[in-house]
N, C-alpha and C positions, 0 to 999 in steps of 0.2 A: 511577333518578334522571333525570331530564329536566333538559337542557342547553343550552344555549345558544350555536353554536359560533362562534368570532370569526375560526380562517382556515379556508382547505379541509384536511379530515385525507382523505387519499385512502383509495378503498372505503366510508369511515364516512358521512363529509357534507360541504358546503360553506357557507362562510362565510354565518352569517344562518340556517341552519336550526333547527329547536328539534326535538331528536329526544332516545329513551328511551335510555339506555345501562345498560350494569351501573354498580352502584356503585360499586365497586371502581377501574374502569376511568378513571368520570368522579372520581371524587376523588384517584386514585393520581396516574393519566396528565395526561389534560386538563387538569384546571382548575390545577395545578404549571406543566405548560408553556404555558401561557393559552392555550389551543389552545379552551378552550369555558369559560363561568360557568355557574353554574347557574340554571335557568331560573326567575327570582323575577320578579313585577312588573314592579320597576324596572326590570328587565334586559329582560324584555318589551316594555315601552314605549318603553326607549331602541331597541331592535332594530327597530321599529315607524318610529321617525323618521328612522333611517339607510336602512329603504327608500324610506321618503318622498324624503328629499334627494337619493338616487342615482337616483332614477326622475324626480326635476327636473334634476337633473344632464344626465343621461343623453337625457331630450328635448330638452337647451340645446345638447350637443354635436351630434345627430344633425340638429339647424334647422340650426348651422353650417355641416357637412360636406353639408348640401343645396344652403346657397349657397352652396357652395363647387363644388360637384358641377356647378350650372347654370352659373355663371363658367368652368367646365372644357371644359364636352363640349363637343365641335365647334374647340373652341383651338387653336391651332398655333402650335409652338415654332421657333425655327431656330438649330441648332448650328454652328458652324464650325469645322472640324478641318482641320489638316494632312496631305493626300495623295499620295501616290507618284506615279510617272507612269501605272499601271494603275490608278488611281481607288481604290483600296484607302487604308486611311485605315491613319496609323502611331499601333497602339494602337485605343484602341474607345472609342465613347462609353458612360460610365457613368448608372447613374441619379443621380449623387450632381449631373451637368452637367443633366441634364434636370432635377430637383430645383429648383437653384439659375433655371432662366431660368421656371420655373412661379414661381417665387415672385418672380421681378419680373417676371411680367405680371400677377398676381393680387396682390401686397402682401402675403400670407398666408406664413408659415411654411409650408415642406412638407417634409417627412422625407422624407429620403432613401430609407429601407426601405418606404415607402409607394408607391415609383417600382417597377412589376413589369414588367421588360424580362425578357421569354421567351429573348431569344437574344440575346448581346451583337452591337451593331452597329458592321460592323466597314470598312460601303463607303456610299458615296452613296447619297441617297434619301429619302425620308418612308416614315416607319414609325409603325403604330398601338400607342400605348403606356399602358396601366391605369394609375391611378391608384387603390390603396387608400384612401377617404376614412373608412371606417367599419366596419364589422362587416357590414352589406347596402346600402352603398352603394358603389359604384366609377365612375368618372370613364374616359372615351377622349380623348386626345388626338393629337395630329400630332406628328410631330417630323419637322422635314426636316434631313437634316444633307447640309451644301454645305461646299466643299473649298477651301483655298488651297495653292499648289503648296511644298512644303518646298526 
């Protein structure tokens, strides 16, 4: 029986492939838990247009996160934290602060979990900090973080 599968069944296939199964399997299993339809036409064609859409999709995000990427590189943030008298900052800058002042220098939303700080920063200084933009694009920016005395 050839199939149609609508999400990923792990070891079998991922969502969008059209593979041969047992019978048994594709009418028991599958198509009960809408895990796959059976590969008719219709279901062809529609299959046919969902890659279409997600590969226009998918180059709309990727033009975005390019201008996004060129707006980025070479940027420089500046955080201001409160510091001890040994220049140590009380607590550590998160990416969730680095997030928030990227996105009001750039007017873009930026996710938090997209901020990748190697090492939490925990003393004065500019540090270089990724930004996750995409699947193979990534972004460097500056962060200086400067101290007011507590």
């Amino acid at each position: 029986m050839r199939v149609v599968f609508l999400e990923n069944v792990p070891q079998v296939a991922n969502a969008g492939d059209i593979k041969e199964v047992a019978d048994g399997y594709g009418r028991n299993y599958l198509i009960p838990q809408r895990l796959a339809k059976a590969a008719t036409a219709a279901a062809l064609k529609e299959i046919a247009a969902q890659h279409k859409s997600m590969g226009e999709k998918a180059a709309k995000v990727e033009a975005d996160a390019a201008g996004l990427a060129k707006q980025l590189e070479g940027a420089s943030v500046t955080i201001t934290a409160k510091v001890g008298v040994q220049g140590r900052l009380y607590g550590s800058v998160t990416n969730q602060q680095v997030a928030a002042e990227l996105e009001k220098l750039t007017g873009k939303a930026i996710d938090r979990r997209r901020v990748l700080l190697h090492n939490p920063i925990r003393s004065l200084g500019a540090y270089p900090v990724e930004v996750h933009l995409s699947p193979n694009l990534n972004a460097t920016v500056t962060v200086n973080v400067t101290g007011i005395e507590a």
